[in-house]
N, C-alpha and C positions, 0 to 999 in steps of 0.2 A: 418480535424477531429475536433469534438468540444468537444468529452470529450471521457476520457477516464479511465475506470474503475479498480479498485485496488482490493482484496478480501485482509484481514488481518485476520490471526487467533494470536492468543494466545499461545504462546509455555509454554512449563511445569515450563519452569525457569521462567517464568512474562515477557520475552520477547517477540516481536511482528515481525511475517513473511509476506511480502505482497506481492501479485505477481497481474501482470497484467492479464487482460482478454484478449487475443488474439492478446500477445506482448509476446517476451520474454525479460520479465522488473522484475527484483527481489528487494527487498528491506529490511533492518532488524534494528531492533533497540530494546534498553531496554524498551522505553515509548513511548505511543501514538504520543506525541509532537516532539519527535525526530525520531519516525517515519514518518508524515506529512515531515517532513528536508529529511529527505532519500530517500523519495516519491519521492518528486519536484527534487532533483540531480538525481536521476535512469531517471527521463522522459527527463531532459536537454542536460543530457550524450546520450542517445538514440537515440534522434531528432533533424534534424541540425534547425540551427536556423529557425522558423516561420513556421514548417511542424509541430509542436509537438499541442497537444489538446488547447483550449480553456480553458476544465474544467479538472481536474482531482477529480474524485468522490472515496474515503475511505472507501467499505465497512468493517467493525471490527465484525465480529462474535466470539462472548462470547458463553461458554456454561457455563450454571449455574446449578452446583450440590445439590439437596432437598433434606431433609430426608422428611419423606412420613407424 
C-alpha cells in the first residue's frame, strides 16, 4: 500500500475526528499537530511492521460560516 487516506472534520468543541478511507482506523485530538501524532500511532497500531502505507495523506475539511 503506498498511501493511505484520513478525512478529518472539525468538531463543535475545536477538536479534530479523523477516520480512515476503507480502514477501520480512527483518531481524535484537540489540534491539527496532535492530530498528525494520533494519525501516525492509529496507522502503527493497525499494521504490523512494513505492511502499513508509505504515505499517509490528512484530508481537514473546514466549513466556513458568511454573513451574506
Amino acid at each position: 500500500m503506498s498511501e493511505l487516506l484520513f478525512v478529518a472534520e472539525q468538531e463543535a468543541d475545536g477538536g479534530y475526528v479523523a477516520r480512515a478511507h476503507g480502514h477501520a482506523i480512527f483518531a481524535q485530538a484537540d489540534t491539527e499537530a496532535e492530530l498528525q501524532a494520533a494519525v501516525r500511532d492509529a496507522v502503527q497500531c493497525h499494521f504490523e511492521p512494513g505492511h502499513g502505507p508509505a504515505l499517509i495523506r490528512l484530508h481537514i475539511v473546514r466549513d466556513v460560516l458568511m454573513a451574506a
